[in-house]
N, CA and C atoms as an extended XYZ file, in Angstrom:
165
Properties=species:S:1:pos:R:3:atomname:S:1:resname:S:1:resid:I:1 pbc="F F F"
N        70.057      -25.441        7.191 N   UNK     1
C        68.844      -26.021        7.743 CA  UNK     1
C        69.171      -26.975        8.883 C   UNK     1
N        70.590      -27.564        9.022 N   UNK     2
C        70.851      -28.697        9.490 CA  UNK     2
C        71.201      -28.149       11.330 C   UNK     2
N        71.025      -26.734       11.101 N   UNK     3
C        71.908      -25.804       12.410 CA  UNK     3
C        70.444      -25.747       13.317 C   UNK     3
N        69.347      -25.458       12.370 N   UNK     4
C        68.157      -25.112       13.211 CA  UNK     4
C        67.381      -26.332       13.648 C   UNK     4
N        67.728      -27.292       12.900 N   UNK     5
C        66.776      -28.435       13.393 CA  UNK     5
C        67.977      -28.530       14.840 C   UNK     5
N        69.476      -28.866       14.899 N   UNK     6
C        70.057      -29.053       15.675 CA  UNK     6
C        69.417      -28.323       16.967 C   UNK     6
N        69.252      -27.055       16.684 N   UNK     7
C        68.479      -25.931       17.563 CA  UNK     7
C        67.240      -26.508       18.150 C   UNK     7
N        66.538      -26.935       17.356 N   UNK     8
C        65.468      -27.500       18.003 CA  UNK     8
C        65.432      -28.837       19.049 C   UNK     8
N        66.273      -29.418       18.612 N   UNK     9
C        66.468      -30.622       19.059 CA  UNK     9
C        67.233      -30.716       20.249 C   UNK     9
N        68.329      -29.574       20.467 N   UNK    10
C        68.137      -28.684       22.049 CA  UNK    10
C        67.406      -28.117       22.289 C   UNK    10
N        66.898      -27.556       21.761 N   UNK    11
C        65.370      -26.987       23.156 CA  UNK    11
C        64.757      -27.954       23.688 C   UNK    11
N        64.464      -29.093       22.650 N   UNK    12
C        63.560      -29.936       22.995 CA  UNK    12
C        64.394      -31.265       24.310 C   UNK    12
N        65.783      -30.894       24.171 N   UNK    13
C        66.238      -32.102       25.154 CA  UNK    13
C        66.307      -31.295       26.123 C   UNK    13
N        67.090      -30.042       26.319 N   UNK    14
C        66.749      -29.062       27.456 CA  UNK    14
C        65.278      -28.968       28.090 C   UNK    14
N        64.091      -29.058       27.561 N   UNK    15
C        63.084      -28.932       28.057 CA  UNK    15
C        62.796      -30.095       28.883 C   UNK    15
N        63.453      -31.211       28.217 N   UNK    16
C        63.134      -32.924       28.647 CA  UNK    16
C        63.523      -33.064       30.137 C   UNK    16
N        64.656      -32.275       29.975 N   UNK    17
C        65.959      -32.293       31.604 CA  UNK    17
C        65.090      -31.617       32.143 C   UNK    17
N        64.831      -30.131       31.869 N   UNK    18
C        64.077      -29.517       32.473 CA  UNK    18
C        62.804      -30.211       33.735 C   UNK    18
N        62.081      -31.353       33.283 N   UNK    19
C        60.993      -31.429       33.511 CA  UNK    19
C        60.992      -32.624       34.338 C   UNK    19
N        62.389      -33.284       33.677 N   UNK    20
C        62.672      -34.603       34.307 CA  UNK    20
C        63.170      -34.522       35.624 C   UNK    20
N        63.777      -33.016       35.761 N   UNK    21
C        64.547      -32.179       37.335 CA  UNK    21
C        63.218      -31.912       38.380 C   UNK    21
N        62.389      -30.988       37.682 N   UNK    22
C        61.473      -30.876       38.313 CA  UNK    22
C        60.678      -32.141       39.087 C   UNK    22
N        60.510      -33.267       38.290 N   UNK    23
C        59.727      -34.389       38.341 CA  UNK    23
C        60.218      -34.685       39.857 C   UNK    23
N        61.865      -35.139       40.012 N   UNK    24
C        62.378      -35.822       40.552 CA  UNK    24
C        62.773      -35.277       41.967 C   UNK    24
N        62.756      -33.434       41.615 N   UNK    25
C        62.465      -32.387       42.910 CA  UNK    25
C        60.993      -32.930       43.837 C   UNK    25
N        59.615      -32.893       42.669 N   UNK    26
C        58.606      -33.428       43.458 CA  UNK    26
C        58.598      -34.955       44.239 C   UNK    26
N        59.704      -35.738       43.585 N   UNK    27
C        59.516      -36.916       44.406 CA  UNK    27
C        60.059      -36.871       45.584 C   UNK    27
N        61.414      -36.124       45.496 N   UNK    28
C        62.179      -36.022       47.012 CA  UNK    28
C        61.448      -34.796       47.777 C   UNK    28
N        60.554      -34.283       47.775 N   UNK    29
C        59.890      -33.468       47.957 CA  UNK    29
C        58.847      -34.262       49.188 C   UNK    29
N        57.977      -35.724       48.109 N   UNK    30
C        56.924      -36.541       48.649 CA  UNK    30
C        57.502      -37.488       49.580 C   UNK    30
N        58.522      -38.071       49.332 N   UNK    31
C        59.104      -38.418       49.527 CA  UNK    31
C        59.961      -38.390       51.032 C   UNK    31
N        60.208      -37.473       51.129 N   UNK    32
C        60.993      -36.949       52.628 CA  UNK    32
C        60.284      -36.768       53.396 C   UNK    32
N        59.247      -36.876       53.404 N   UNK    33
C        58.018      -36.980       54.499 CA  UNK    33
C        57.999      -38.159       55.244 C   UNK    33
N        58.498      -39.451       54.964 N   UNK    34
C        58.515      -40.772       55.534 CA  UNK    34
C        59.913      -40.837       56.054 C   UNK    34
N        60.981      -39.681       55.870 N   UNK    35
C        62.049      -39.959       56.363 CA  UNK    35
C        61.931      -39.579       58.122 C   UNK    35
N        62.578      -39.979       58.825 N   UNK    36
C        62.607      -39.379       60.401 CA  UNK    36
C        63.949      -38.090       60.284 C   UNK    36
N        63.404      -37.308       61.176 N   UNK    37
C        64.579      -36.367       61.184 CA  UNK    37
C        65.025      -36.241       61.967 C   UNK    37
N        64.973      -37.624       63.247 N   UNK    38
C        65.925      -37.812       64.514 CA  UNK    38
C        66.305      -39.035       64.399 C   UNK    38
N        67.491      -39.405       64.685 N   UNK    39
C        68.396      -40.890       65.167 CA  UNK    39
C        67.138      -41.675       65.465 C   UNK    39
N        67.331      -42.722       64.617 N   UNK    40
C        66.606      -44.022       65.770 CA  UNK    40
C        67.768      -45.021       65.226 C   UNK    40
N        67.971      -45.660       66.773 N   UNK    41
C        69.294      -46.355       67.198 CA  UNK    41
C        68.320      -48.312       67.041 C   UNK    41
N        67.396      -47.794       67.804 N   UNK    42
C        67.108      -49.113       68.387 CA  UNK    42
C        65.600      -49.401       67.228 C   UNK    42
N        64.949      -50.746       67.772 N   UNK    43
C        63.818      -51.411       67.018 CA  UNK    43
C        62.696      -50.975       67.845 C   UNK    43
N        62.922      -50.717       69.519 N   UNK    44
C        61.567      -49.212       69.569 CA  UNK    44
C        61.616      -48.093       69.557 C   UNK    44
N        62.736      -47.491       69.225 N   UNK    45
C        62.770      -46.329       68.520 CA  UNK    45
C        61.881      -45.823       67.583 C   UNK    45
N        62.508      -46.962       66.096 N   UNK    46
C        61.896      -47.171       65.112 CA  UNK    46
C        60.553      -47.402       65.242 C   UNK    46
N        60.125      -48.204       66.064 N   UNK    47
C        58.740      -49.008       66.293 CA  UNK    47
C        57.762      -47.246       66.863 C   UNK    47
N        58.646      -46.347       67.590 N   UNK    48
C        57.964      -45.574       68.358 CA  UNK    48
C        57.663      -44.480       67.360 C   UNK    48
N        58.939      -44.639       66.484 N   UNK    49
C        58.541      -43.029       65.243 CA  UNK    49
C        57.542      -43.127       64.597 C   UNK    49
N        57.348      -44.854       64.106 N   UNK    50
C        56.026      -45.088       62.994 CA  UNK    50
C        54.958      -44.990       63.509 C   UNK    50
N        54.635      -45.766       65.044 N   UNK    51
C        53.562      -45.220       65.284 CA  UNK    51
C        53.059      -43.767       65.902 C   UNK    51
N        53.816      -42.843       66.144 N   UNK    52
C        53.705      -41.144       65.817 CA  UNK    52
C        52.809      -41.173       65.056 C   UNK    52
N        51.545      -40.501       64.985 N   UNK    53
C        50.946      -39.728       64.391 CA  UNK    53
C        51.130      -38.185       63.984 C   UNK    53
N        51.934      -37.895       64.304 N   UNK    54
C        52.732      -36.691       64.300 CA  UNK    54
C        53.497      -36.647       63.405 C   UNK    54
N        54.354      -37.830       63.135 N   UNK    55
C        55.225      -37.796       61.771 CA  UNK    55
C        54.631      -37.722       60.599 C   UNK    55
């Protein structure tokens, strides 16, 4: 009995990872949207990407 609860108790942590991967896919997902995907060197660089409406 002690083999199947073990059994269960992997599925159930496998499912946990499972979901906790996914979770953390959607954040870098939301996430990478605020990143720039060109060099900014300088403070109007920076100043010029944020105000982009485009980004």
């Amino acid at each position: 009995m002690s083999k199947k609860e073990s059994r269960k108790q992997r599925k159930l942590r496998k499912a946990k990872e499972r979901r906790q991967a996914e979770q953390a896919i959607k954040e870098i997902q939301f996430y990478s949207q605020f990143v720039p995907t060109v060099e900014l060197r300088t403070p109007e660089e920076v100043a010029a990407w944020l105000n982009n409406d485009d980004n």
